[in-house]
C-alpha positions as CSV (number, residue, x, y, z in Angstrom):
1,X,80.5,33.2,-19.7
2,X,83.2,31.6,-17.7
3,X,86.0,33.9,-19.0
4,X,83.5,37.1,-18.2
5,X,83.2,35.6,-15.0
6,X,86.6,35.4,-14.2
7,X,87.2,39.1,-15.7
8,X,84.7,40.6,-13.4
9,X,86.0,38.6,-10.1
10,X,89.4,40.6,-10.8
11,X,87.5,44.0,-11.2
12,X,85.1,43.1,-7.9
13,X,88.6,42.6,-5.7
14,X,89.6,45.8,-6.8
15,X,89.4,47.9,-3.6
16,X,88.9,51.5,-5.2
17,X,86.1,50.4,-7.7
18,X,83.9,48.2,-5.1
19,X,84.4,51.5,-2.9
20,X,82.9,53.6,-5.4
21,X,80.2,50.4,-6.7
22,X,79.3,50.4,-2.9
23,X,79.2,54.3,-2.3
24,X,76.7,54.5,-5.6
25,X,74.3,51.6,-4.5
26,X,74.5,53.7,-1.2
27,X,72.9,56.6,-3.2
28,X,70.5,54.4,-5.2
29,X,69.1,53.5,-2.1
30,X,69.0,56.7,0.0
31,X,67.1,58.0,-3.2
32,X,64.4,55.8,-3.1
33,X,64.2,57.1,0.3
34,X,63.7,60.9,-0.8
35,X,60.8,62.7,-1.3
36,X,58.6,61.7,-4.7
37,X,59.7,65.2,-6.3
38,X,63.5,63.6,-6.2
39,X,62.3,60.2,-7.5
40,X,60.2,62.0,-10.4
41,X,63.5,64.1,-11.5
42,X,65.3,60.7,-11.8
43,X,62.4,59.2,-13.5
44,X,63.1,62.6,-16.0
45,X,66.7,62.0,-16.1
46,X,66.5,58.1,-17.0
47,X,63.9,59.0,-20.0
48,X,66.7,61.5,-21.1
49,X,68.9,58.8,-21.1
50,X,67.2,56.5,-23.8
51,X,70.1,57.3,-27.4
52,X,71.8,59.6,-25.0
53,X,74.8,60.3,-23.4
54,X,74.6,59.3,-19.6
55,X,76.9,61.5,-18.5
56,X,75.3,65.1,-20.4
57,X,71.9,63.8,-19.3
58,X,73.1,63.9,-15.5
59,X,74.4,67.4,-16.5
60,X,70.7,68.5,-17.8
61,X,69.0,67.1,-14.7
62,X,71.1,69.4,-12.4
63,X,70.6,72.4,-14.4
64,X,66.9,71.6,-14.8
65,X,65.9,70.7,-11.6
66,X,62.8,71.1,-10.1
67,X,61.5,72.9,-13.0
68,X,60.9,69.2,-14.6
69,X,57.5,69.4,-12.6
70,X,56.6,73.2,-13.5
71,X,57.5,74.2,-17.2
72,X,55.2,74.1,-20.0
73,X,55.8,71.2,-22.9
74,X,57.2,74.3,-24.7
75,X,59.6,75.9,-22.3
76,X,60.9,72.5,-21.3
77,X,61.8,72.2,-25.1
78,X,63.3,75.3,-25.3
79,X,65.3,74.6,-22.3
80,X,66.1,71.0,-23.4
81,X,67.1,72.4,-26.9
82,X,69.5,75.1,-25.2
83,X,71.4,72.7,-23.3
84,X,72.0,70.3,-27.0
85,X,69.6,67.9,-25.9
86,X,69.3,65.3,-28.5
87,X,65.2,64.9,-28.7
88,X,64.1,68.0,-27.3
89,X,60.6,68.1,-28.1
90,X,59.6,64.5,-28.0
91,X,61.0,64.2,-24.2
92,X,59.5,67.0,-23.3
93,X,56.4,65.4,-24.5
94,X,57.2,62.5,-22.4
95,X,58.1,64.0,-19.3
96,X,54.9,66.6,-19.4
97,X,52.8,63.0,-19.9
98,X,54.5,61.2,-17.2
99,X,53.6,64.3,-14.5
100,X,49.9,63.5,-15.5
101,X,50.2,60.5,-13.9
102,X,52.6,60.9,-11.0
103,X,49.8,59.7,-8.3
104,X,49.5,56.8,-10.3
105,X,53.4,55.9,-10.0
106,X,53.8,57.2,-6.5
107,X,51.2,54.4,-5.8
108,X,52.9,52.0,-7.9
109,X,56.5,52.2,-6.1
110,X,54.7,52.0,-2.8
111,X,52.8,48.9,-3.3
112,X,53.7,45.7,-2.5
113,X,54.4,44.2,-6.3
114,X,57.6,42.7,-7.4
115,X,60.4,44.5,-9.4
116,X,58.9,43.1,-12.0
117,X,55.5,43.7,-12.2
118,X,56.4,47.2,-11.5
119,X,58.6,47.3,-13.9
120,X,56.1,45.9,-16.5
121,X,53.7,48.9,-15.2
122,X,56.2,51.5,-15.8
123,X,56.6,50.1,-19.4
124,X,52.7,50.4,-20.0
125,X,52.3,53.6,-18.0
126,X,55.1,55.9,-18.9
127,X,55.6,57.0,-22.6
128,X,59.3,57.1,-23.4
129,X,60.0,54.1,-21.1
130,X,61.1,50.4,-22.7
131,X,62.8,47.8,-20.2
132,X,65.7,49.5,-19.9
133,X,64.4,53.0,-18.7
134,X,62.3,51.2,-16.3
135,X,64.9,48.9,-15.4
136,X,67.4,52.2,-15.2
137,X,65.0,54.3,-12.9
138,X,63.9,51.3,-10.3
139,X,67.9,50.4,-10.2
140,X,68.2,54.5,-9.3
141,X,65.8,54.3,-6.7
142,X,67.1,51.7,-4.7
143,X,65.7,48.4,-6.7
144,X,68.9,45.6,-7.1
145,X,66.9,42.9,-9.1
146,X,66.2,44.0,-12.5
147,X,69.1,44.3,-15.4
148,X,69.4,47.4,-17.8
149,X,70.9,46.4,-20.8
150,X,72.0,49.2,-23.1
151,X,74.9,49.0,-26.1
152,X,77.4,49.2,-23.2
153,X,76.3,45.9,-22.0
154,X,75.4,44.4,-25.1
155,X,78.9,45.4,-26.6
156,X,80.6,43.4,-23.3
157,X,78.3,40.4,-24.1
158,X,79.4,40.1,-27.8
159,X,82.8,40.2,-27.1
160,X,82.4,37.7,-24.7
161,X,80.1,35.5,-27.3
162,X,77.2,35.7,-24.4
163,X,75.1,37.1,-27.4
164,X,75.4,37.7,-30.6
165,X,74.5,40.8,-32.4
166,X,70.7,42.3,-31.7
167,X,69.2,44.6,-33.7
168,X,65.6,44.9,-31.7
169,X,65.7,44.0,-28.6
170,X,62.3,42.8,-27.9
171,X,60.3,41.9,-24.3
172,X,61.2,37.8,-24.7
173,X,65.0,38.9,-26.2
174,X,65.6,41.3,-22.9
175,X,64.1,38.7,-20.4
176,X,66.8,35.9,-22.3
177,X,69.4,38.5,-21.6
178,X,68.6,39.5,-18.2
179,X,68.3,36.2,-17.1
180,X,71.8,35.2,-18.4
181,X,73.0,38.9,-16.6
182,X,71.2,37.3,-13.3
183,X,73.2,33.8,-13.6
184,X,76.2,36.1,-14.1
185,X,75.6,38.1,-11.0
186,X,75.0,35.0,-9.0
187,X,78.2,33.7,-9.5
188,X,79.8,36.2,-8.6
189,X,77.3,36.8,-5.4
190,X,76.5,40.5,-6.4
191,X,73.1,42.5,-7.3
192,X,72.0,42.6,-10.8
193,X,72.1,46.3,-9.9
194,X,76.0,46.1,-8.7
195,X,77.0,43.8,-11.7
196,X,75.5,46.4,-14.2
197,X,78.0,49.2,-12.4
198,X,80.9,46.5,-12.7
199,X,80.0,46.1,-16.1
200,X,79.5,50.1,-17.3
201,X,82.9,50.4,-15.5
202,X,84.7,47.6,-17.5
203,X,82.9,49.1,-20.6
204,X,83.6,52.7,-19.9
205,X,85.9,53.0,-16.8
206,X,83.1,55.0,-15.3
207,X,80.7,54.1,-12.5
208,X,77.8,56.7,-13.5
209,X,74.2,56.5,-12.3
């Protein structure tokens, strides 16, 4: 853990990437701010996420748009399909669920539970969401406590011997992880939220969403 430590203090004194970690939580948290038609697209766009490419599933959100709350389960699979979406049909499932129960997480978001407990709603409620989908959409909205760990981060914390290799990553295993992420993050007096964009951009030299 030490020598990952020491690794990320060189990339967090790196002027150009805190900029851009900085400008990004920026947008994280003037999202959560928006209206709850913008904070459903990104709930669409971190269920097309899950075995996905990151950066064509921010693509597919532009070009979709609005039209996540309006089309049919069929044209949204259509439209899915004709943009080489991976799992067309079973996210369009998904997303047409999740609209069926958007008062529900409107309420949710605006309540006064922890991260946690609403991230342990979002896992029960939304179809199509594990930890990290519900970690990845409250970390989009604004939320800086809760750690998305995906084969970008698990790949880092091999190599580093901070894990070793997981095939299913279940409730108690993500917990175990996060909370060696949160030790991480405190050493280095950062967000769970900003040491996962440290950590994509050591993985990927990319700071995405």
């Amino acid at each position: 853990m030490k020598r990952l430590i020491l690794d990320l203090k060189e990339i967090t004194t790196n002027v150009d990437v805190s900029n851009l970690v900085r400008m990004r939580m920026k947008e994280f948290e003037d999202l959560g701010k928006e209206t709850f038609t913008e904070i459903f697209k990104e709930l669409c766009f971190c269920m097309l996420t899950a075995n996905f490419s990151a950066k064509r599933a921010i693509e597919i959100q532009k070009r979709i748009g609005d039209r996540f709350l309006t089309l049919s389960k069929q044209e949204l699979e259509t439209k899915l399909r004709d943009l080489g979406y991976r799992f067309p049909r079973t996210r369009a499932r998904y997303i047409v669920e999740a609209r069926k129960i958007m008062e529900g997480i409107r309420e949710i978001l605006s309540s006064n539970l922890s991260e946690y407990e609403k991230r342990e709603w979002l896992v029960r409620s939304v179809k199509g969401f594990g930890y990290k989908e519900a970690s990845h959409f409250l970390r989009n909205i604004g939320y800086k406590d809760v750690a998305i760990i995906d084969f970008h981060i698990l790949d880092i914390l091999k190599q580093y011997s901070i894990v070793k290799k997981t095939k299913n990553l279940t409730k108690q295993k993500y917990l175990e992880i996060e909370e060696k992420l949160r030790k991480i993050a405190k050493k280095l007096n950062i967000s769970l939220a900003e040491l996962d964009l440290y950590l994509w951009y050591m993985e990927t030299g990319n700071v995405l969403k």
